[in-house]
N, C-alpha and C positions, 0 to 999 in steps of 0.2 A: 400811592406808590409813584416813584419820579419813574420819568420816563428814564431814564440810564438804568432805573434797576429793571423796568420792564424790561429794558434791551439786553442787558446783560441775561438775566432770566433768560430769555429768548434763545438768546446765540449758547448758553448753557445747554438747553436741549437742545437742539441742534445737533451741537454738538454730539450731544450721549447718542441721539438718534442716531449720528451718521458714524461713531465708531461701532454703535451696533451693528448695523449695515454691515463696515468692513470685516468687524468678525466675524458677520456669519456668511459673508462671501468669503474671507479667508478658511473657514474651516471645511466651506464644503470645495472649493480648492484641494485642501490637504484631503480629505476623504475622495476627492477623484483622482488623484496620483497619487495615492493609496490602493485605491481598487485596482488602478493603469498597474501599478506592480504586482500585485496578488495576483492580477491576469497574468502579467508577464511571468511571476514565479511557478502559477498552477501550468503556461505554457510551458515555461522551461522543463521543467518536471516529467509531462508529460513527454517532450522532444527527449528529454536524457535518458525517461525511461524507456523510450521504442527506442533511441541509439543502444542502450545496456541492453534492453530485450533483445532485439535482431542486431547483434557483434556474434562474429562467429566464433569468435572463443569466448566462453564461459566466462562467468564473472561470479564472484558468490561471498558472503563475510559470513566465519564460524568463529563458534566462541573456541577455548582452548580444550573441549573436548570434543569437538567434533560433529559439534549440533550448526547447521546453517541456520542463521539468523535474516539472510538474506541471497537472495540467487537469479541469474535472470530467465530470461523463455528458453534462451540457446541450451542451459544445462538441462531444462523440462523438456525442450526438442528432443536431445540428444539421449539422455537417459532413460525416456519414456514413463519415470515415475511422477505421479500427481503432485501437484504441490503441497498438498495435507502429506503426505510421502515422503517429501523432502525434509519437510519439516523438524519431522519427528523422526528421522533416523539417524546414526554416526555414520557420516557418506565415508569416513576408514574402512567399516566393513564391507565396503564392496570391492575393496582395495584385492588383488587375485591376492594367495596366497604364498607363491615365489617371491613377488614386490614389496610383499608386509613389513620383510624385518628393516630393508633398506628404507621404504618412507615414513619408518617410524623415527628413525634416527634423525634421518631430514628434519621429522614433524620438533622433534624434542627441541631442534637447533632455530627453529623456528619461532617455537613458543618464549623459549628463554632469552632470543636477541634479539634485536633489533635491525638489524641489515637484510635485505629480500635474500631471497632462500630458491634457487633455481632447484626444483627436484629433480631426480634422475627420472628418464621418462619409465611409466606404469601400466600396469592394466587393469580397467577399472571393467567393470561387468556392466550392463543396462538391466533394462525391464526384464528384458527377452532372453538374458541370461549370455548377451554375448559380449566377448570384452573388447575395449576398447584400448588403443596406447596414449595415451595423456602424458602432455610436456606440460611443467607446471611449475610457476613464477609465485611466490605470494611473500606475504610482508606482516609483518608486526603490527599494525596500528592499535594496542588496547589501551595507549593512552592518548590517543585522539578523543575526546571528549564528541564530539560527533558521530566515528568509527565505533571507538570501543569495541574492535574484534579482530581480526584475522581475514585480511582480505586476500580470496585466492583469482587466480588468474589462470587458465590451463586451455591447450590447445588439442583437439582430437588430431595425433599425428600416424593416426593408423593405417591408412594410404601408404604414407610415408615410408612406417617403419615396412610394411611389406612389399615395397618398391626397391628399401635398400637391401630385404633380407633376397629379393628376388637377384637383384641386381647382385650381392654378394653373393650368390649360388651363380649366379651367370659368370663369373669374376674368377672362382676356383676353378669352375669346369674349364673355361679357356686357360689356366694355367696348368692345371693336371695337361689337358692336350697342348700343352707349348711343351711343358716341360718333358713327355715323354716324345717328343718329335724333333725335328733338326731346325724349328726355327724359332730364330729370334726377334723379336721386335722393339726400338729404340726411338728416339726423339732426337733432331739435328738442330741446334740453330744455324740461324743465317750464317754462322763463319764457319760449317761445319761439326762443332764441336759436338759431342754426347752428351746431352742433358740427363738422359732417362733409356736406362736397358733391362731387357727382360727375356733370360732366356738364353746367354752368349751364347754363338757357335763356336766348334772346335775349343781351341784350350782357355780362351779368355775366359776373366768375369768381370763381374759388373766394377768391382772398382782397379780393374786394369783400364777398362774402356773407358769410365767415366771424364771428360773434358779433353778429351784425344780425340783426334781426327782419322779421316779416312788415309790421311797418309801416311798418318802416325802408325798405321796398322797391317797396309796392304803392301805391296809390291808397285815399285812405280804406275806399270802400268796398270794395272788393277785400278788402286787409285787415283789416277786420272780416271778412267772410267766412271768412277761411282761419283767424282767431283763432278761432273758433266752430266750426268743424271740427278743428282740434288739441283743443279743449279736447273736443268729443265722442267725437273716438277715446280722448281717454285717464282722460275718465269710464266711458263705456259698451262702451270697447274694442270688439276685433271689425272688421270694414273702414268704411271712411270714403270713400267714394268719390262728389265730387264737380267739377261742372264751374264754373269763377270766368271771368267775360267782363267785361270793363274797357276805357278808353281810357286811352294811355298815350304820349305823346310824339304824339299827335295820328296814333295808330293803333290798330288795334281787334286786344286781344287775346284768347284762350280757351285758357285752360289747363286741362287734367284730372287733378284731383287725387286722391291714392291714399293714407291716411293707417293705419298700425299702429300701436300699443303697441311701444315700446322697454323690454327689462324687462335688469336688472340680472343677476348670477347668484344674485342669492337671489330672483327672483323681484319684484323690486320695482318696478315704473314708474318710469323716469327720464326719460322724453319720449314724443316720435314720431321710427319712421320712415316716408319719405313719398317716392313719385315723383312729379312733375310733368312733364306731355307740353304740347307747345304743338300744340293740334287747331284750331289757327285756320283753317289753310288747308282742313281738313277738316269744319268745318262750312260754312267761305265754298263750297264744294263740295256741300254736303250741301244749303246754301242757293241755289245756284245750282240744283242739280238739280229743288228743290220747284217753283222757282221755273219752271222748263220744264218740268216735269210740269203745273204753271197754264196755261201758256200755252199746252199742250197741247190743254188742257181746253177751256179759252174756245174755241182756236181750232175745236176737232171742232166744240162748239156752237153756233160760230158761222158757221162752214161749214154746219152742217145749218138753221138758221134766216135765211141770208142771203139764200139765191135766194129763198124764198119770203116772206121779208119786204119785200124789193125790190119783189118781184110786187106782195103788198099796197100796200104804198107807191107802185108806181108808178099803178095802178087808183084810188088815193087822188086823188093828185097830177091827173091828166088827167083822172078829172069833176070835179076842183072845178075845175079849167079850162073844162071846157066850161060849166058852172054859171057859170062867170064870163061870160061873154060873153051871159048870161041875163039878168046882174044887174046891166048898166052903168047902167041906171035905178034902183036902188036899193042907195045908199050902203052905209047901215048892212048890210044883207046882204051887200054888196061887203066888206063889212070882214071880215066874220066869214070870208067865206071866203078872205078872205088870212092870216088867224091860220091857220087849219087849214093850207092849205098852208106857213106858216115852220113848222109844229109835226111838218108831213111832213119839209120840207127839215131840220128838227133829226135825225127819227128817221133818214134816208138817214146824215147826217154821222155820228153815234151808230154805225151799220151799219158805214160804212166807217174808226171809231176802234178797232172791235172788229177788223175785222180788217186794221188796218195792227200792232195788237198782237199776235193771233196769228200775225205776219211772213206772210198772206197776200193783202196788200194787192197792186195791180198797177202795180208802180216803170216808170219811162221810164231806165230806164239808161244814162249816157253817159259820157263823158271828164268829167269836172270840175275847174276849176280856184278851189278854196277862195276865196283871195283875190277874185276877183271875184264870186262867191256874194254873199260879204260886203260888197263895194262896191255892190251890185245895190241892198242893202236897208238899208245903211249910213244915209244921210240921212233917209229914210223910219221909219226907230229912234231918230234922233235927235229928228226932229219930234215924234216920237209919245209919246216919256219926257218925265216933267214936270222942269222945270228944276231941283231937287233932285238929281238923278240925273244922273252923268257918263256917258259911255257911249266906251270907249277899244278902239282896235283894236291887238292885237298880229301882227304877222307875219312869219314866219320869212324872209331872204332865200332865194330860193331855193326856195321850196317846191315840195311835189310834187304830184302829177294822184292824185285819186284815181275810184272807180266809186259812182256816184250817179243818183239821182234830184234833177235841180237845184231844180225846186220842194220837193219832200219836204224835202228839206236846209233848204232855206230855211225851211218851215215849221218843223222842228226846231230852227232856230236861235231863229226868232222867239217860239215856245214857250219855250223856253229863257232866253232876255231879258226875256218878259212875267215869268215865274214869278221871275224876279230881283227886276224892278220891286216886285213885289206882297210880298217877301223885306224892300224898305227904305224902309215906309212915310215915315219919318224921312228920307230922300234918300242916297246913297251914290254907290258906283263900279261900274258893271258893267265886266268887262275879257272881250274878246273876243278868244282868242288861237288862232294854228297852227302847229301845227311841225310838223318829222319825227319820228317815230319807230321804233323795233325792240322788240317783244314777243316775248319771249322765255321759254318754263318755268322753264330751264336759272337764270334772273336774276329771276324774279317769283314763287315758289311759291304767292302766291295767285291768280293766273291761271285761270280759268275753263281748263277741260281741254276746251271745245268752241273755243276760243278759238287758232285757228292761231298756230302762229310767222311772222314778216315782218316786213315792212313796213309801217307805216299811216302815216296821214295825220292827225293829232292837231289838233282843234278843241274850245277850251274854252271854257266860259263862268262867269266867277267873280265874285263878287256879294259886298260888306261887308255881309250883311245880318242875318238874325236869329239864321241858320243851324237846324238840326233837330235834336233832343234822339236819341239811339240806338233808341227804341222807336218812333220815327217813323220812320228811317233804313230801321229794317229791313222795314219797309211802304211805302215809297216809290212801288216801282215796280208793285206790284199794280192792278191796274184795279179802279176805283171809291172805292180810297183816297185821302181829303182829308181835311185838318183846319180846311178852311173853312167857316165857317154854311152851311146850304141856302139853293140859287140862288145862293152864289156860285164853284161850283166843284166838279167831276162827277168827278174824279179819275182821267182818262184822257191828263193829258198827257204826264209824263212816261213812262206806260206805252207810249202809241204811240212817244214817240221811242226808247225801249228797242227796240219791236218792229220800228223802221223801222232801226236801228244794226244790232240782229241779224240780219234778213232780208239786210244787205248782206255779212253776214260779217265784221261789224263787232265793239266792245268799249265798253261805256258803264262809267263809273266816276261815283260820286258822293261828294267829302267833304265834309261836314260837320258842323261844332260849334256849339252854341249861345253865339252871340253875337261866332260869327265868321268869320261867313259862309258860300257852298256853292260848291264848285268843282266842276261838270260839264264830265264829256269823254268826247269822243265819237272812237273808233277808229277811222277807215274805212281798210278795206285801198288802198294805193297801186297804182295805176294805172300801168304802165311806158309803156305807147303813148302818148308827150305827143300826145297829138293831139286835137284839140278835134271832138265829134258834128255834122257836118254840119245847121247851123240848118235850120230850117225857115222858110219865108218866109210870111208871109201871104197870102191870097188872099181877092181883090175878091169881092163877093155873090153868089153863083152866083142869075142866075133860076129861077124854079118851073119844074120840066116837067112840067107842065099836062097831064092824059088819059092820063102813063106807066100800064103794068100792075105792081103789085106784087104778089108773092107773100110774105104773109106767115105764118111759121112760130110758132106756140108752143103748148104743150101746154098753157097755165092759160089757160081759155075767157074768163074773165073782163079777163086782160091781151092777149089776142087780138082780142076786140073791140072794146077800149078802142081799141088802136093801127089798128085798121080805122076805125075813127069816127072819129080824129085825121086818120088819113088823107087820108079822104071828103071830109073838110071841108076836102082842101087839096086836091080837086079830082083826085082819082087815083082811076084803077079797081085794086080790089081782091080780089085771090083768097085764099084762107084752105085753112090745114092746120095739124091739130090732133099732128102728130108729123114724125118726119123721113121715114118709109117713104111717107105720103101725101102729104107735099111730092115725092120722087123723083115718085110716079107721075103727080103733077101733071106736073112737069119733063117727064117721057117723052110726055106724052099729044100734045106740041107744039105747046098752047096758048104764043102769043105772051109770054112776058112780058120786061117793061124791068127789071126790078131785084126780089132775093133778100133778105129782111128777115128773120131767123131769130133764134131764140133758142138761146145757148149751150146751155143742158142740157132736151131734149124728152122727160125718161124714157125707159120700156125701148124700145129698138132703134137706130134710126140717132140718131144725136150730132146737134148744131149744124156743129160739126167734118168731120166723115162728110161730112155733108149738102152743104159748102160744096165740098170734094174731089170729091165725086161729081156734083155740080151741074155745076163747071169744066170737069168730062170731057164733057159733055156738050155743053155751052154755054163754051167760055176765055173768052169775054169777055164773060161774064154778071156787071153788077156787085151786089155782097153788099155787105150792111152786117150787122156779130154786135151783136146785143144779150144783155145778161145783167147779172142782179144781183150775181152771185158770182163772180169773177175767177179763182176755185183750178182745178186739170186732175187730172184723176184720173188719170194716168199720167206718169211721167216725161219718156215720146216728146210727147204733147200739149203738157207745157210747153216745149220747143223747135222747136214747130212754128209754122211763119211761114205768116199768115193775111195775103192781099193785100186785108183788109178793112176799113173802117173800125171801130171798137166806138161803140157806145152803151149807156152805163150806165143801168139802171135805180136808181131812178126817173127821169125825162128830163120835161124840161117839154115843151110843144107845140112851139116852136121850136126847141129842139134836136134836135128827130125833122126839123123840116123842113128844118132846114141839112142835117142831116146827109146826108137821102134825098137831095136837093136836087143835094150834091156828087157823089154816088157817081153818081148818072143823067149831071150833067156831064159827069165823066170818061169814060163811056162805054168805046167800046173803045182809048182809050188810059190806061187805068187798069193796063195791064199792063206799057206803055213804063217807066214812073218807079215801080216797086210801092212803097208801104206798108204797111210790118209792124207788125206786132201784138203784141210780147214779155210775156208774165205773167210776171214770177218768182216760181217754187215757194218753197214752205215754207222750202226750203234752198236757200241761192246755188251758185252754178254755181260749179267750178272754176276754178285760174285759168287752164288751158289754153284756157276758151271764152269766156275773156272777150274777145279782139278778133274773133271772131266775131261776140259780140254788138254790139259796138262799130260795129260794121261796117253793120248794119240798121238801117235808115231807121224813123223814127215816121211816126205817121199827120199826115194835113194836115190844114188847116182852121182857122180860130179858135177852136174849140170845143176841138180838142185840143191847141193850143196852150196854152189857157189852164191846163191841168191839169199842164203844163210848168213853168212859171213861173208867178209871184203877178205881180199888179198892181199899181200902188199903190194904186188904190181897195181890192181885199182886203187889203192891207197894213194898212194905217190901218184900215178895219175890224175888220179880228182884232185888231191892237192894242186899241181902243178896246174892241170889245165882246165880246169872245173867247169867241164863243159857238160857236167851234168845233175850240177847243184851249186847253179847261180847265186850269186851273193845278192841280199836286202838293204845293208848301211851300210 
């Protein structure tokens, strides 16, 4: 063999040797990035299966009836049943039975298409038999050659769903209480406008409000107001809490406003949110109440200062009388001492303004019929108004009776008509009208809560005149408030006629606007007994009885002398006691006496009252006459107790002391035949079960107390003209 075939030979193997070499380093190559991947796939597998195991929503592939073919830990977690468990059951059946027929339908649309299938959300039960709410995504895949099933996808949203059913029950409940209350709540953006209302107040709704503004809606100034509070909640953020009081349709309203930051999700200011309450009725409330807490006040003070300013007053009054009759030889001192007494007779009237306001003033209660009220004083108001001034009677047919004091009434009307007059310098229409009415909570929410449900008797007095600006309105009726110069107007009238409206159980209302006049009305509760109070007839001059004994009673030494001197000088013997215990023992000792002269309140021990009871028992037909400055009974019983006596008010001039002794001696022992009572009404009116009781009781007689019944025309035309004793309010 040549050496070329050896070599060749050679390089031959060689060769074969060294392509064996590279295949079988090539193939154990391929078999170690072989296994590199099998690792990598058995890793992957294992990473995707603890990703699908611990996913906190469910994962699971079912064939088209319901059997899982595949499911991860989170649905084993969540359901509590075993994997052998899962297996072999139709997980539809645990599907509740309200949910069944809706995710069947689902299931049907599911199986047949091809497009994911969002179900409605379910309730699916567990181990433990409790159910859960399930939102649930799944898809089609059975012709995925790898799938081949029905892969679902579901989220446990049971938290959820009982956070929104909680949140929906918190949701209604704040709307029920929005909606039976007076407030609303809305959304502002920055330019003001209403994005979002709930709840309008007053007449709006929601799509009147909707992209309107606050000026679009209020009253200038209102509106500026509530612009200036948006705009401070949402520079200075934080709470805005203010109260906005307006007139509006020719009503007065207050709203309390509530104003937040509306922020964006990134935190950014896009408006206010805001509640609005309407506290109208609850300041008219809050204002009513000050307002009897006043009148509270006055009246305590005026109750503790009236008996013993009377006293003064009367002590006043009766020596400058006797000093009269000193001075009929000199004028000019005659004069001065007639100033002094009109300056007493003012401070009495002044006395008795205070407390007709604090309602405890002493009314003559009877049947009254409006309409003739009005007729009484009708002509007498016409006279008295300058020709400028029309003066018109409205009257309802038909009207009703209502419980009054007919003069008081009168006086209130006539108060009522001057302050009109003085209303329209320039000339106008006063209108004088009555009707029926029904007051009611239930239909007035502004209604005074001291303020009964019934019936009244409705009398108005309405005026074209200047009318009153809101910051006057709301000072009106306070005693001492005018906005007239001094000396033209003490600011007590309107407040008496308040306090004479309430004392009856009444209801006073006042509108008005500048520049358009004032409508006053006055509520008195209606009367059911048409029956008219048994007049009182005049009676002829009784003569002096000349030598009678009196026994006069009063604890202030100084008005106990007074009235012994008056006496004297009318020719009467006179016995004195300085309380009620030493008047009895007068009484007992059976000294003579013709007639009982006492003062309402003698300090501590026996009363005026007492005195006159216990007197009777002794003596029935011993005639009494009560004197007193201050009309109020410290007891409920004392204010319905009937006094068969005449009163005399202090102060009292000379003559009215001697009419009055004068009658009571007349009468004598037939004073008991025909009695005359005595009625004060307390602080608070009588119910209405005792009103024909009161109906029933006779006033005292005489012309003296006649006069306190009814106006005259002479006092008529005087208070008109010079109304020095019922001061104008507007």
């Amino acid at each position: 063999m040549s050496a070329q075939a050896l070599f060749l030979i050679t390089l031959f193997c060689t060769g074969t040797i060294l392509a064996f070499v590279a295949t079988i380093v090539y193939v154990r190559r391929q078999q170690a990035r072989e296994a590199r991947q099998v690792a990598e796939l058995i890793e992957n597998r294992r990473f995707y299966l603890a990703l699908i195991d611990n996913n906190l929503d469910t994962l699971a592939v079912s064939d088209p009836t319901g059997h899982l073919r595949f499911f991860n830990q989170s649905l084993v977690d969540l359901l509590g049943f075993s994997h052998a468990e899962l297996r072999g059951m139709d997980f539809r059946d645990h599907i509740h039975p309200d949910d069944r027929a809706q995710f069947d339908k689902q299931w049907e649309k599911l199986v047949t298409g091809t497009d994911p299938v969002n179900f409605t959300p379910f309730r699916y039960y567990d181990a433990h038999g409790n159910y859960h709410w399930k939102r649930f995504l799944c898809r089609n895949m059975m012709r995925d050659p790898d799938i081949h099933g029905l892969v679902l996808s579901s989220s446990d949203i049971t938290d959820l769903i009982e956070a929104m059913d909680a949140l929906r029950l918190t949701e209604q409940r704040i709307r029920i209480a929005l909606a039976g209350s007076d407030i609303a709540v809305y959304n502002q953006d920055l330019e003001g406008r209403f994005t979002w209302v709930f709840n309008p107040l007053f007449d709006f709704t929601v799509d009147s409000l909707l992209g309107k503004t606050d000026v679009d809606i209020l009253p200038p100034e209102a509106a500026e107001r509530a612009v200036a509070l948006r705009k401070k909640a949402i520079e200075e953020g934080g709470h805005v809490t203010e109260e906005i009081e307006y007139i509006q349709d020719n009503h007065r309203r207050v709203i309390s406003v509530h104003l937040e930051r509306l922020l964006d999700p990134n935190g950014q200011v896009v408006g206010v949110v805001g509640s609005a309450s309407d506290v109208t009725r609850l300041r008219a409330i809050a204002e009513q109440t000050q307002l009897s807490q006043r009148t509270e006040a006055i009246g305590k003070l005026t109750g503790g200062i009236a008996h013993d300013f009377n006293n003064l007053l009367a002590i006043i009054v009766g020596n400058l009388e006797l000093l009269q009759e000193h001075l009929e030889k000199e004028p000019q001192l005659c004069h001065f001492a007639n100033l002094a007494l009109k300056a007493a007779d003012r401070g009495a009237g002044l006395t008795r303004s205070l407390l007709a306001f604090a309602r405890k003033q002493s009314l003559e209660i009877s049947v009254v019929d409006p309409e003739k009220v009005l007729a009484e004083i009708s002509e007498l108001m016409r006279r008295s108004l300058p020709p400028t001034i029309r003066l018109v009677f409205k009257a309802e047919s038909e009207g009703w009776h209502c419980r009054a004091d007919p003069g008081q009434l009168q006086n209130a009307i006539i108060n009522l008509v001057v302050n009109a007059r003085d209303a329209m310098p320039d000339g106008g229409t006063v209108t004088i009208s009555t009707a029926n009415t029904h007051l009611d909570h239930n239909n007035d929410e502004t209604l005074p809560l001291d303020v009964q449900t019934g019936d009244y008797v409705l009398i108005c007095v309405c005026d074209t005149g200047t009318g009153m600006p809101p910051e006057v309105l709301e000072h009106v009726l306070e005693p001492f408030y005018t906005t007239k110069p001094p000396g033209k107007g003490s600011g007590l009238g309107l407040s008496i006629v308040y306090g004479f409206v309430k004392q009856l159980g009444g209801h006073l209302t006042i509108d008005s606007l500048p520049g358009k006049g004032t409508t006053i009305c006055m509520y008195l509760p209606r009367q059911l007994e048409e029956t008219e109070a048994r007049p009182v007839e005049r009676q002829a001059a009784v003569p002096t009885a000349r030598g009678a004994t009196i026994l006069v009673v009063d604890d202030d030494e100084d008005v106990r002398q007074l009235t012994c001197a008056l006496l004297k000088r009318m020719d009467y013997k006179i016995l004195e006691a300085d309380s009620g215990d030493a008047a009895l023992t007068r009484l007992q000792s059976g000294t003579p006496i013709d007639l009982l002269l006492t003062d309402m309140f003698l300090g501590p021990g026996t009363s005026g009252l007492d005195l006159i009871d216990r007197a009777r028992k002794l003596y029935p037909n011993l005639p009494v006459v009560l004197m007193s400055g201050y009309l109020n009974v410290a007891t409920p019983e004392d204010a319905d107790r009937e006094i068969n006596a005449p009163l005399l008010r202090k102060p009292f001039r000379r003559h009215e002391l001697e009419t009055i002794v004068n009658e009571a001696l007349a009468a004598g022992q037939t004073a008991h035949s025909d009695p005359m009572t005595r009625k004060t009404i307390a602080p608070h009116p009588a119910p209405p079960e005792n009103q024909d009781q009161e109906n029933r009781r006779a006033k005292p007689a005489g012309d003296q107390r006649q006069a306190a019944r009814s106006v005259s025309e002479k006092q008529i035309t005087r208070f008109l003209r010079a109304r020095t004793r019922w001061p104008d309010q507007h």
